[in-house]
C-alpha positions in Angstrom: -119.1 -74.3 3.5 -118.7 -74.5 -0.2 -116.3 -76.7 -2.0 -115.1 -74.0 -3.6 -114.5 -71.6 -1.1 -110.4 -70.9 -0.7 -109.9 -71.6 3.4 -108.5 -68.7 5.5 -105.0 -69.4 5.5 -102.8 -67.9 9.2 -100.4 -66.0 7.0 -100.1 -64.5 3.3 -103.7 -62.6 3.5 -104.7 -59.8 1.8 -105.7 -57.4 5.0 -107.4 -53.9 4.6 -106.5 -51.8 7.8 -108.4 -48.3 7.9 -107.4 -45.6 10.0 -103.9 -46.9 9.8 -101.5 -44.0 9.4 -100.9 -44.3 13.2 -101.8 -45.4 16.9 -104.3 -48.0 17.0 -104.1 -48.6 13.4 -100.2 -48.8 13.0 -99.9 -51.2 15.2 -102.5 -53.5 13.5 -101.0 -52.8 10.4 -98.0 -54.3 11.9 -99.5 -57.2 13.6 -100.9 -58.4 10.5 -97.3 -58.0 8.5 -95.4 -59.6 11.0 -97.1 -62.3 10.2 -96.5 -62.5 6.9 -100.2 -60.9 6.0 -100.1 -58.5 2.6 -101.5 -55.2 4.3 -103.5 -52.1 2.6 -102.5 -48.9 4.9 -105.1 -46.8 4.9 -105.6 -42.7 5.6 -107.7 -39.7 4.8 -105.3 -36.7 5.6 -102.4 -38.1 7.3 -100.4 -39.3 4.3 -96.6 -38.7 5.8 -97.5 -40.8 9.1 -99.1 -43.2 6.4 -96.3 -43.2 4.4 -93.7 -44.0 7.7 -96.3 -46.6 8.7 -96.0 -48.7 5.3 -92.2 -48.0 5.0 -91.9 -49.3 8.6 -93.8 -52.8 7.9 -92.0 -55.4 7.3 -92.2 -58.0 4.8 -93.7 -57.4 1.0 -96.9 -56.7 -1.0 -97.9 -54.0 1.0 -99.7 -50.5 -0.4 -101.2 -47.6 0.7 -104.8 -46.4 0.0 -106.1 -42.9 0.9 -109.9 -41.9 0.7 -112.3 -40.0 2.7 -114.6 -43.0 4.4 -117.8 -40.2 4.6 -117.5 -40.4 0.5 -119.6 -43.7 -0.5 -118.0 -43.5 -3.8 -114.7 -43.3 -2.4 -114.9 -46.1 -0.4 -115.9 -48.0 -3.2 -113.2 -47.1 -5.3 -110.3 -48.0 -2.6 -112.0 -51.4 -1.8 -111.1 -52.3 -5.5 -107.8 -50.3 -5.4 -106.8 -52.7 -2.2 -108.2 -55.8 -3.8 -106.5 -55.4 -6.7 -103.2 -54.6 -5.1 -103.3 -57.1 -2.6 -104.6 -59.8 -4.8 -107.7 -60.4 -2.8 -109.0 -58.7 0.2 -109.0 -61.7 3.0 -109.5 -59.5 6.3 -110.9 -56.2 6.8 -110.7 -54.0 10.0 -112.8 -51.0 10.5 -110.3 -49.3 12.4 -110.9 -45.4 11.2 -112.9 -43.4 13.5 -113.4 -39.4 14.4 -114.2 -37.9 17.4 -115.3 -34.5 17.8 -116.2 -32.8 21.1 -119.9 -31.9 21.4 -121.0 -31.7 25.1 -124.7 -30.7 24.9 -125.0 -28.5 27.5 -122.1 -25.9 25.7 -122.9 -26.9 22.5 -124.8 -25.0 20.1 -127.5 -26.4 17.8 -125.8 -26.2 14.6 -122.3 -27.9 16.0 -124.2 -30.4 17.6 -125.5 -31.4 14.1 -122.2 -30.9 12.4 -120.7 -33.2 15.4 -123.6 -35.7 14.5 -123.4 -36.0 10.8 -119.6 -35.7 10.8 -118.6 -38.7 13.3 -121.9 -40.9 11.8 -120.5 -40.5 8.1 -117.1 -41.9 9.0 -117.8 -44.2 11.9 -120.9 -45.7 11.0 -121.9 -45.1 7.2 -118.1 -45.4 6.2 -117.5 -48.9 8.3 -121.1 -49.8 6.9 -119.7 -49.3 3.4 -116.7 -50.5 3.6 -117.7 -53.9 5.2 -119.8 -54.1 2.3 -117.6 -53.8 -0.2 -115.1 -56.5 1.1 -117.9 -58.9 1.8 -119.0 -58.5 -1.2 -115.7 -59.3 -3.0 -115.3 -62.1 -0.6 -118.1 -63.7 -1.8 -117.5 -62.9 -5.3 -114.3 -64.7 -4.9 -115.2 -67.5 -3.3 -112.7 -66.5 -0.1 -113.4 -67.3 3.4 -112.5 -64.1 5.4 -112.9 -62.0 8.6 -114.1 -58.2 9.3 -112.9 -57.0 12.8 -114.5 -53.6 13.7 -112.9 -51.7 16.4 -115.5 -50.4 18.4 -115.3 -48.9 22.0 -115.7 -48.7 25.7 -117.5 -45.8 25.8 -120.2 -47.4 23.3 -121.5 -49.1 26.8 -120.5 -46.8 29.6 -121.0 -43.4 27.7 -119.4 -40.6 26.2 -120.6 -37.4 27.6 -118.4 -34.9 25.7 -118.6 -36.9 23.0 -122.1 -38.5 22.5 -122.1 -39.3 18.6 -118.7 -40.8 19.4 -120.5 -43.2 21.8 -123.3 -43.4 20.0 -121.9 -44.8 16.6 -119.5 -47.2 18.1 -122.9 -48.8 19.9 -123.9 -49.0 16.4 -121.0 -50.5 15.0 -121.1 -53.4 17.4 -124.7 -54.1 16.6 -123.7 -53.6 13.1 -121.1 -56.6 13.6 -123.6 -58.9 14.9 -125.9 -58.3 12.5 -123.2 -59.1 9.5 -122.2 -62.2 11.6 -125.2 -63.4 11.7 -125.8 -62.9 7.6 -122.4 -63.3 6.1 -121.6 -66.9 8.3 -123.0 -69.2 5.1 -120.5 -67.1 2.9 -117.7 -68.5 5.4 -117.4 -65.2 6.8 -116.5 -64.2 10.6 -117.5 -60.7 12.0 -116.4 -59.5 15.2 -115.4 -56.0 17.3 -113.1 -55.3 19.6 -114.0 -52.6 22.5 -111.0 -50.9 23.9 -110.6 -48.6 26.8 -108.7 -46.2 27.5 -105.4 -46.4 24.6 -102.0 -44.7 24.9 -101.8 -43.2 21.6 -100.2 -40.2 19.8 -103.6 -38.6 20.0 -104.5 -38.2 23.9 -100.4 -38.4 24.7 -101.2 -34.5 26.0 -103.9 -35.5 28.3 -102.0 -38.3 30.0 -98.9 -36.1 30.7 -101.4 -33.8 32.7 -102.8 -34.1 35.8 -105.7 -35.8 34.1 -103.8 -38.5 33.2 -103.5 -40.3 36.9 -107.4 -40.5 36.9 -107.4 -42.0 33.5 -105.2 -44.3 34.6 -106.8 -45.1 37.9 -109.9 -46.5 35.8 -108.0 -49.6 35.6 -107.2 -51.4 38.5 -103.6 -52.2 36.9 -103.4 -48.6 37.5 -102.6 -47.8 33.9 -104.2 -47.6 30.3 -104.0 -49.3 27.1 -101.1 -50.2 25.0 -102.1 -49.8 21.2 -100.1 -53.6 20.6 -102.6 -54.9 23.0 -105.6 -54.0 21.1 -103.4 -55.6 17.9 -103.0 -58.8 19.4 -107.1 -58.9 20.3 -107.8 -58.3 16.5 -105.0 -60.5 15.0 -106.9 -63.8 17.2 -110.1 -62.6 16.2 -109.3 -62.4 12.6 -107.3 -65.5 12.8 -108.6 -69.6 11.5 -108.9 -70.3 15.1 -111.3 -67.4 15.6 -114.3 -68.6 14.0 -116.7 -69.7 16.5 -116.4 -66.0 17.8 -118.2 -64.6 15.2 -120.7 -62.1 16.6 -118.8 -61.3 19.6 -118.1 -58.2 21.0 -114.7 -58.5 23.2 -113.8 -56.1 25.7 -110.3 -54.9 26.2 -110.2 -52.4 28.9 -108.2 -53.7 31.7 -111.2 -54.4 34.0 -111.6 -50.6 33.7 -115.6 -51.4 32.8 -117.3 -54.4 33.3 -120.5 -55.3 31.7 -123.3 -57.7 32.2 
């Protein structure tokens, strides 16, 4: 590593969080500042649970940055917006995704297309983009740093109601390795997270049904996710300590899949 390259400190980063206004995102967002991390909540639509996410975090220096990630332009823009707020953007995590039902067999041709060029354009182009802006300014800056990307579960044992959904997350794992793999002389460390099956605000409907017992049967803890669990996976992985796992992929799943 370069002389001149600042060393990742544990606490007082800069940390962009995307997809943060709640859920999975909160709760990483709130990792990081418990910490004592500087944190850049991001959101496209959901401003008010943005807005309650930051006022919620404790400690200082934190901001809130709102863009549509399908907008290369955009995601350009709010890369500097967060650097400049946070003084330097140390840690990024790809955290926003969409995911739009598109079964083929009852879809029609056009919404399978839209489903396709929708859920690529935010979960592949925009986590593309955005991981190049921050390396980038990393570089520029002379800052050791760390991109998590949060991929999924269903990237290896399918998503057939939602195949783009699967699809892009596959994607975005490979896309992590490749980074790894190019950014390492710049002193950065890329890595992705694959959860399972999450309690969040989003499927809180489907668990309450009857549905919700097989979800939960997946696991053989006979029960799903906890979005603080999938914080704590991203806080080591973006942590000092974490750099000899650059490239991986880490499962968190509750044994609900296991891969070889």
């Amino acid at each position: 590593m370069d002389h001149g390259t600042r060393e990742l400190a544990a606490t007082g980063r800069g940390v962009l969080v995307t997809g943060a206004s709640r859920g999975i995102g909160r709760a990483i967002a709130t990792a990081f500042a418990e910490q004592g991390d500087r944190v850049a909540v991001h959101c496209t639509v959901r401003g008010p649970d943005a807005e309650r996410t930051l006022a919620e975090l404790p400690g200082e220096g934190h901001v809130l940055v709102a863009g549509d990630l399908a907008d290369p332009a955009r995601v350009e823009a709010l890369a500097a917006e967060a650097e400049e707020a946070l003084g330097g953007i140390d840690v990024l995590v790809n955290n926003a995704a969409v995911m739009v039902a598109h079964p083929l067999p009852t879809t029609s041709y056009a919404d399978w297309q839209a489903a396709w060029q929708h859920t690529a354009a935010v979960n592949l182009f925009g986590a593309a983009n955005l991981a190049y802006c921050a390396a980038r300014r990393m570089i520029d800056g002379g800052r050791e740093g760390r991109i998590v990307n949060i991929g999924s579960r269903g990237a290896f044992r399918g998503e057939p109601d939602h195949p783009a959904y699967g699809a892009t997350k596959a994607a975005l794992h490979a896309l992590g390795q490749s980074l790894a793999v190019s950014l390492a002389p710049h002193a950065i460390a890329v890595a992705s997270v694959a959860p399972g099956f999450v309690a969040t605000e989003r499927v809180a409907g489907r668990l309450e049904e009857e549905e919700g017992e097989r979800i939960r049967a997946q696991s053989p803890f006979g029960r799903v996710g906890t979005p603080q669990e999938i914080a704590a996976a991203v806080l080591h992985l973006a942590s000092p300590a974490a750099r000899w796992s650059s490239g991986a992929v880490l499962d968190v799943n509750g044994a609900s899949y296991l891969r070889t």
